[in-house]
N, C-alpha and C positions, 0 to 999 in steps of 0.2 A: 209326699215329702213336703217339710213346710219351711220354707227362704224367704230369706228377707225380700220386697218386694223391688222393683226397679223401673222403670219407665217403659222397660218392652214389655211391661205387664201391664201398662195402664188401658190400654184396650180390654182384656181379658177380666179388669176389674170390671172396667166402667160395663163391659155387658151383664158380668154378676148383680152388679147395683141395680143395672134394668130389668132382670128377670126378680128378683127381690120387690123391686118396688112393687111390678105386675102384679106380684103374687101377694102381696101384704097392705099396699096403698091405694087409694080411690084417686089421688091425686097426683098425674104425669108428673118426672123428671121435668128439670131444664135441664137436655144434651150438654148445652154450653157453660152453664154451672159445674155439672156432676164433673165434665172434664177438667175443668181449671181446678177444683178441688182437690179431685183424685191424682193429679199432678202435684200439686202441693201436698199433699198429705205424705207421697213417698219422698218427696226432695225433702221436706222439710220434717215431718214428720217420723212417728216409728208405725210400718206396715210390713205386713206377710202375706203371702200367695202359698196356695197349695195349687193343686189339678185343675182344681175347683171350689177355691174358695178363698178367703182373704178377712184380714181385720187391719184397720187403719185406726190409728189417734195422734192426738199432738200432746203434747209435755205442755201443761198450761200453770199459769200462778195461780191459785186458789183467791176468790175473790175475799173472802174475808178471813184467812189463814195465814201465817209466815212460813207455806207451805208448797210444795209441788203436786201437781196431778196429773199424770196419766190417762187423758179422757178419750177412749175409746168415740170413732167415729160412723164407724159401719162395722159388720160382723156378721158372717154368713156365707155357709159351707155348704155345695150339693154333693157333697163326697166325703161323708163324715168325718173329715179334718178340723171340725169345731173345736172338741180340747185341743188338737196339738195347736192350733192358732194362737187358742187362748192363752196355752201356756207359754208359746215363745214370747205373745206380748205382754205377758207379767215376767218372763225374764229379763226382756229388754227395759221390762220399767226399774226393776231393781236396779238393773245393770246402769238407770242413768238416774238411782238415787233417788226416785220420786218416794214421796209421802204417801199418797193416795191413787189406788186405780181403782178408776170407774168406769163399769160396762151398763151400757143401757138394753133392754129391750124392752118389746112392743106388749102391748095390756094384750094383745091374742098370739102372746107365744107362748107353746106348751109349757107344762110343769117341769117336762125333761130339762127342760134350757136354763132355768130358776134349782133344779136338780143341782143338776152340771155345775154350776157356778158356786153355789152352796160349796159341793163336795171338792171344787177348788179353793176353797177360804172366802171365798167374796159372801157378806151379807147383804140382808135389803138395805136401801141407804134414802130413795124418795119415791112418790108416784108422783107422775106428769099427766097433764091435761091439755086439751088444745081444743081451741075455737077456732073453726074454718071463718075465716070472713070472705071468703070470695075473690080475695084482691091477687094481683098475680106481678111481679116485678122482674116476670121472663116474658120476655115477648114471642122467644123462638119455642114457649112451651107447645111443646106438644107429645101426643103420646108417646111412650118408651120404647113399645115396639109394634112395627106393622100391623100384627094383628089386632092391637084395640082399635077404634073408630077415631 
């Protein structure tokens, strides 16, 4: 079942985001980031929780548009609630008027997931790149979960 998300879920998010990252990132969370966010994202924000899973984004002004956007900030289901996520947060973006929603995912996510999206209306819209520089502006960084080093 997929609800709106609420604050006695930010626990349950913030470990989805750690096992997420484990599984898909070379570079740890900051604990103390991910929570101030994941906090902010439902207060202020529009997010949903399933069992096991959740998407978050904020209502932003399009930076060179007279326009609204819907920009997805996390997204990811271990209990295959991925469309119903999906689609309560394109209900909720109509429902607050937005112009534009955009979901990102990562260059090593299946075709499925690019599938999925497709066959919800969304097009391709940019690819992203990223330079590691080594720098880090978390100090409490550290692994996500126990088991890494």
């Amino acid at each position: 079942m997929v609800r709106r998300a609420t604050l006695d879920d930010a626990g349950r998010i913030i470990d989805l985001t750690q096992r997420f990252n484990d599984k898909y990132f070379d570079v740890p969370i900051c604990l103390i980031r991910t929570t101030d966010r994941v906090i902010w994202v439902i207060e202020e924000g529009i997010s949903f929780v399933s069992d096991a899973g959740f998407i978050g984004g904020m209502i932003v002004e399009d930076l060179f548009r007279d326009w609204t956007v819907l920009q997805e900030f996390g997204w990811y289901a271990e209990d295959n609630s991925g469309r119903a996520l999906l689609r309560a947060f394109v209900k909720a973006g109509r429902e607050n008027s937005v112009d534009d929603i955009r979901i990102c995912t990562l260059a090593t996510s299946s075709e499925f997931v690019g599938g999925l999206l497709q066959q919800e209306g969304f097009a391709p819209l940019e690819t992203s790149y990223r330079l590691l520089t080594g720098a880090t502006s978390c100090p409490q960084l550290q692994p996500s979960s126990p088991s890494q080093p």
